[in-house]
C-alpha positions in Angstrom: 142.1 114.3 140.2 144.1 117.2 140.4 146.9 116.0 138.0 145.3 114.7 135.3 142.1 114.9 133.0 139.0 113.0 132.3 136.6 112.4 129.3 132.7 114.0 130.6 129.6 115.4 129.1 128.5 117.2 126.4 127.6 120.9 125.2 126.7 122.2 121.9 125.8 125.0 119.5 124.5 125.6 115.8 127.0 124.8 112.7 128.3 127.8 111.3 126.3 129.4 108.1 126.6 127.4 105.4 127.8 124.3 106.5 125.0 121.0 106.1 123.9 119.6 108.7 126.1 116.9 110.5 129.0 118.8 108.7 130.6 120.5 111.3 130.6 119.3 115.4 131.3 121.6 118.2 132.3 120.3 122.0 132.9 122.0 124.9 136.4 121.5 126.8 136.0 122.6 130.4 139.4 122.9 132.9 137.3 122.9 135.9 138.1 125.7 138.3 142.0 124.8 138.0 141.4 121.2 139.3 142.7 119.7 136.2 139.5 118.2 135.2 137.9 118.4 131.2 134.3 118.2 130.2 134.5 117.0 126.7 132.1 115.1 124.1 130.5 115.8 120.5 127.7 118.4 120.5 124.3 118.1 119.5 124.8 118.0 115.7 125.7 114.7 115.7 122.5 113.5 117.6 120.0 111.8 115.1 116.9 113.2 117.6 115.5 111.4 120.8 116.1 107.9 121.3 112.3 105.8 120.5 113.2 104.3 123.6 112.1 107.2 125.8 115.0 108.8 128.3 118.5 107.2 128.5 119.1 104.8 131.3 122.4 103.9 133.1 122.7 100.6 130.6 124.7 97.9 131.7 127.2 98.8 128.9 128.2 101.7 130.8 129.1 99.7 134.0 132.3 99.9 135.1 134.5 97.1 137.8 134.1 98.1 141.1 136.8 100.2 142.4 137.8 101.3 146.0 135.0 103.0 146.8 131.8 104.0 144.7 131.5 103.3 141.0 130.6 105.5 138.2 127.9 102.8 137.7 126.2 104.1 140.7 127.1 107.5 140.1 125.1 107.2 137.3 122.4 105.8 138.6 121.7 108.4 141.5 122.7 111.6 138.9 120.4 110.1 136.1 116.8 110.2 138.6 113.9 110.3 136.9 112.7 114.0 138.3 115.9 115.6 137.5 114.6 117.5 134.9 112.1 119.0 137.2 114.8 120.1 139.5 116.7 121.4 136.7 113.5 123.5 136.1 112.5 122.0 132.3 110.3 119.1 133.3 109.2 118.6 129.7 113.1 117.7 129.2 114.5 114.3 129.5 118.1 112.4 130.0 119.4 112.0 126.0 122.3 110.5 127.3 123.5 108.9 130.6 126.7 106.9 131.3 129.1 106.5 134.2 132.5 105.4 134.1 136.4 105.4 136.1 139.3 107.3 134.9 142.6 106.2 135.9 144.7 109.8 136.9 148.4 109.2 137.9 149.7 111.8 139.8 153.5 113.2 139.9 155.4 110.5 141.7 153.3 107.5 139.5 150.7 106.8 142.3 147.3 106.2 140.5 144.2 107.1 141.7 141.1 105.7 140.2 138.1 108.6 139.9 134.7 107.3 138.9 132.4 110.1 137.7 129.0 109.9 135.6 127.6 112.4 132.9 123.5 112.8 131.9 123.0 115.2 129.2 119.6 117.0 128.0 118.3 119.4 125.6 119.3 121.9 127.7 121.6 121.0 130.4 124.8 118.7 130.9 125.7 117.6 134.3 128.8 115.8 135.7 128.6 114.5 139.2 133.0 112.8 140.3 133.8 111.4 143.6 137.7 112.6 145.1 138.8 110.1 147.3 141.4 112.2 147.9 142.8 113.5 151.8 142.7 117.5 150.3 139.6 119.2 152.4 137.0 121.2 150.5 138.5 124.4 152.8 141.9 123.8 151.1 140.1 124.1 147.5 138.4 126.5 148.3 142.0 128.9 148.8 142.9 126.8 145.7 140.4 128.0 143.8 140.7 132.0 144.7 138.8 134.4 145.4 135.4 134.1 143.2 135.1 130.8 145.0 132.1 131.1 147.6 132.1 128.9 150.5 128.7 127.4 151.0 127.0 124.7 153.3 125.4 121.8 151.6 123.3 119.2 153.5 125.1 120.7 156.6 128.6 119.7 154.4 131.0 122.4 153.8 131.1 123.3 150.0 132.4 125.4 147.8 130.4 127.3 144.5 133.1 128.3 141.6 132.8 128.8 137.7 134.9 128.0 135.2 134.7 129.7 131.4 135.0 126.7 128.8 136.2 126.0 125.4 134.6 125.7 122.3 136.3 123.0 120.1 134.9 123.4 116.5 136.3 120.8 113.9 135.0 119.8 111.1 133.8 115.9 109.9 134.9 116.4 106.7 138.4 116.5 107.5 140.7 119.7 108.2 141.6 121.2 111.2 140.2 122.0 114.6 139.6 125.3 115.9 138.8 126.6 119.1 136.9 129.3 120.8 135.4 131.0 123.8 132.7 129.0 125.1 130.0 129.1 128.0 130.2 128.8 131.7 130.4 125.8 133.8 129.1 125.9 137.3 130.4 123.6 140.2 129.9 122.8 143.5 132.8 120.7 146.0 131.2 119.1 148.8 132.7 118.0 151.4 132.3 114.2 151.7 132.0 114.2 155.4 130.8 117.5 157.8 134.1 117.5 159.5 135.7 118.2 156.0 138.8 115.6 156.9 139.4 115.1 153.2 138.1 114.1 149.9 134.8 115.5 148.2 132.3 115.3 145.5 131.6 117.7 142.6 128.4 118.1 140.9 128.7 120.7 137.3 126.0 121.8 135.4 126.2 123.7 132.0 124.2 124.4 129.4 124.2 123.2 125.5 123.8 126.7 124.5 126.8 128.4 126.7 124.6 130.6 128.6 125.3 130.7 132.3 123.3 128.2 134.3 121.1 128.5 136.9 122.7 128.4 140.4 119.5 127.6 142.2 119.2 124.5 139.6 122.5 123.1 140.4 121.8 123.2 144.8 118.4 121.5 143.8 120.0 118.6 142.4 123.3 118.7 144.6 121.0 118.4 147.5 118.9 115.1 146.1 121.4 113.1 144.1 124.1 113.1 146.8 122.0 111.4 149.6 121.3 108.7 147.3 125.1 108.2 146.8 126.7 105.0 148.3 129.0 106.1 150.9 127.4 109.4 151.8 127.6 110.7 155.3 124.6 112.8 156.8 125.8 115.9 158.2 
């Protein structure tokens, strides 16, 4: 998790002036917090408008084998619930996208570790929830992660709250080069995957499709009712 990166949601803004529609894409790259991980996909200008279907389920298309522990099939499933837009505070909102997935990450001395994660995307929100299997204790990421970092208690879990600027990749369909830019913010919380903190976590980041900074109190809401429903979570 730490030494490599992974494909994840999605963030988006307006083409530039004078460009048609569908002519020009924008993505958001996010290096989470220094932990070596990207949040990356098309933006909304490629989206055709909500799907007749209704809001996007965790299809069996986007199952994955099962690994070690949990898969990004069940990730999935508990991030994509169907009140999350309610905790996210835009009830009227609903999952565009949903998908969950394992990334393969091998580290320095060619041990691989497998890291399943799952991404649900909105209108207004993106959201990534990962699992580190890792022995590294949120208390150790949190000194990794300097001094904006906050230490926080979730579900009686230690935890850590950090932000992370991201990166606007602009490139263009019609061919020629791609540029890239400041983007938004990207807000994260580590939890702890047991309350003794003896190694390994989870991370649940939210951003929005617009790059304004998202709501903190948005991001505990659904830290706090997606994790329980996580197979393999400990109460604390």
């Amino acid at each position: 998790m730490v030494d490599g990166f992974a494909d994840s949601g999605r963030a988006a803004t307006e083409p530039e002036k004078g460009m048609s529609a569908g002519a020009q894409a924008i993505a958001a790259v996010v290096a989470v917090g220094g932990l070596a991980l990207a949040l990356w996909a098309l933006g909304g200008t490629l989206r055709q408008g909500p799907a007749e279907s209704g809001p996007a389920k965790c299809g069996a298309a986007h199952r994955t084998k099962p690994s070690k522990g949990v898969t990004g099939a069940q990730l999935c499933t508990a991030l994509n619930r169907p009140d999350l837009p309610a905790l996210l505070g835009i009830p009227d909102e609903y999952a565009q996208t949903a998908d969950g997935n394992e990334s393969t990450i091998t580290s320095a001395d060619g041990s691989k570790t497998s890291t399943p994660e799952a991404n649900v995307d909105l209108k207004t929100y993106s959201l990534k929830l990962s699992v580190s299997d890792d022995d590294v204790p949120v208390a150790d990421m949190a000194a990794f992660l300097g001094a904006t970092a906050q230490r926080r208690t979730v579900l009686g879990h230690p935890a850590v709250l950090y932000s992370d600027r991201t990166i606007a990749l602009s490139f263009n369909l019609g061919g020629g080069k791609a540029s890239t830019g400041p983007g938004g913010i990207a807000r994260s919380l580590l939890v702890a995957r047991d309350a003794e903190d003896g190694g390994g976590f989870y991370e649940v980041s939210l951003w929005r499709q617009d790059f304004a900074t998202p709501d903190d109190t948005a991001l505990f809401r659904v830290a706090e009712k997606v994790l329980p429903t996580v197979p393999g979570w400990r109460t604390g």
